[in-house]
N, C-alpha and C positions, 0 to 999 in steps of 0.2 A: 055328244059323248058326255056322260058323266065324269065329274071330277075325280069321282072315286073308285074309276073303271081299269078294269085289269087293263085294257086296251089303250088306256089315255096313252099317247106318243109323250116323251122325257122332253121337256124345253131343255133346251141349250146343250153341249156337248160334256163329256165328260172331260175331266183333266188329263195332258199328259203329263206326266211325272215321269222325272230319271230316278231308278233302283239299280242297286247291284246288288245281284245273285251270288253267293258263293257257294259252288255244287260240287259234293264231294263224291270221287268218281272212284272206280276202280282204274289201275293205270295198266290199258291192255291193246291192244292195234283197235280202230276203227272209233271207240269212243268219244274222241272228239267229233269225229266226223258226224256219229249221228246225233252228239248233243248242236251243233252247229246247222245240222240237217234239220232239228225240229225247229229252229228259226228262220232259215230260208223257204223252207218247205210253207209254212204258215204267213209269210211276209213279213218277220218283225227285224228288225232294225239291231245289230249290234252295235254300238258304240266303241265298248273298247271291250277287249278280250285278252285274257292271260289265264297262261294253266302251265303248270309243274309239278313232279312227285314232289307228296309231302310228306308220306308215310313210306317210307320205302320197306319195310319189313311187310307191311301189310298190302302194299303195291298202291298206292291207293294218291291219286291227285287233285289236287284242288282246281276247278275250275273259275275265273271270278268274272261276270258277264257284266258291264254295263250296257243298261239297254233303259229304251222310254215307251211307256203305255199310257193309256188310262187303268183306272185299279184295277176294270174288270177284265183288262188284256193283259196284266201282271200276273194275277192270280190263277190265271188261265197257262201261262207260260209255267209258272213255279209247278200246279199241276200234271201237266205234260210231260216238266223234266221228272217229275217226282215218280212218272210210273214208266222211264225207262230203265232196262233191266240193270246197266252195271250203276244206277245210279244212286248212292248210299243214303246222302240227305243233301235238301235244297232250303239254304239260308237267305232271307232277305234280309242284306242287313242293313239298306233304307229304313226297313219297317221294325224287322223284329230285335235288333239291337243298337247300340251308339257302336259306331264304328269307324276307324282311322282308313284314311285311304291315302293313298299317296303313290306316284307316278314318279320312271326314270324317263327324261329327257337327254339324248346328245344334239346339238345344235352348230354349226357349222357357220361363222360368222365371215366374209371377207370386208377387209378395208383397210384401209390408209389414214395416217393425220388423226384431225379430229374426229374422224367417226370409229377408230383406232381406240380414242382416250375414251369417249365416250362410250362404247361397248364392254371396254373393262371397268368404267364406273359404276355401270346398270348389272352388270354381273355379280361383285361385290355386292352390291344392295341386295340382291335376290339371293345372296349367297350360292352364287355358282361354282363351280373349278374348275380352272383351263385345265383339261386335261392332253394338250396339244394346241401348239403353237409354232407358227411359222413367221416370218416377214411380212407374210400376205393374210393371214387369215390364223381363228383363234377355232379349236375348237371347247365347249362348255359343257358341261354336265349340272345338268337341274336336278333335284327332285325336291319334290312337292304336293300340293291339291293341285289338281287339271287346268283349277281356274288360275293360279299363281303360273305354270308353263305357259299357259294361254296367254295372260297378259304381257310375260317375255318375249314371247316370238312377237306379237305385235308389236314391242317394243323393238327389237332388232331387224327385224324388216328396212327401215330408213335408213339403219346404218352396215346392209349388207350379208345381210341374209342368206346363206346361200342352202340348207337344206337341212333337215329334223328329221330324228329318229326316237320313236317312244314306244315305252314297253307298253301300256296297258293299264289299267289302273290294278293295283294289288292291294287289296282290306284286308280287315281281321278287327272280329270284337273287340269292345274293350272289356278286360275283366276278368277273371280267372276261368273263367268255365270256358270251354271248348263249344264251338260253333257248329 
């Protein structure tokens, strides 16, 4: 085969990459279901997912998908959502803008003694707040980047971990213009 042949096979794989989506929907029954349906239905992978009205005069909510592709299975997805019906506009704001992201965390710690002192020291540091507290066990509220909850929990693991709850990751450009 020529080197310069429509046919030549791609060496090596393409990258995956984590994006998020932010899809702005109409707020009406089934919509999630079949923006969630055009991922399941194709095989792709949600990460993390959150949606709520945003517009409420106009009915209208924000979906925020993290998910992982290579480009040409991104671009393919952004597509897909872009031509179902209640779907207004699909932002990648991986690609097409700088954008804040940040996640709630509740996390449920038990312990005693020092693993007691030390769970409230590492909380502090991360700037958490007990927002519940017992004799036996504390609970905390994070928010952050993913990777910042991420390094929490593994850090409270050894001192008593007992079980997390998180919203999803929620973005938004930065900047004055609307997304």
């Amino acid at each position: 085969m020529q080197p310069g042949s429509v046919y030549a096979i791609k060496e090596g794989k393409d990258v995956v990459e984590q994006h998020t989506l932010s899809i702005l929907v109409d707020n009406e029954p089934g919509v999630l279901a079949r923006v969630i349906g055009l991922f399941s239905g194709r095989g792709y992978n949600i990460e993390s997912l959150t949606v709520s009205e945003t517009e409420h005069l106009k009915h209208r909510s924000r979906i925020t998908i993290v998910t992982r592709g290579s480009p040409a299975v991104i671009e393919q997805i952004k597509a897909q959502l872009g031509r179902l019906v209640p779907v207004h506009r699909v932002i990648d704001l991986s690609v097409e803008a700088t954008a804040i992201e940040r996640e709630l965390m509740l996390i449920k710690v038990r312990g005693s003694g020092e693993h007691r002192s030390e769970a409230l020291r590492l909380a502090d540091a991360f700037r958490a707040r007990v927002i519940d507290a017992t004799t036996e066990s504390f609970v905390f509220e994070l928010t952050g980047k993913t990777d910042k909850l991420d390094q929490f929990i593994v850090l409270m693991q050894p001192l008593g971990l007992v079980e997390v709850s998180r919203t999803g990751v929620a973005a938004i450009a930065r900047g004055p213009e609307a997304t």
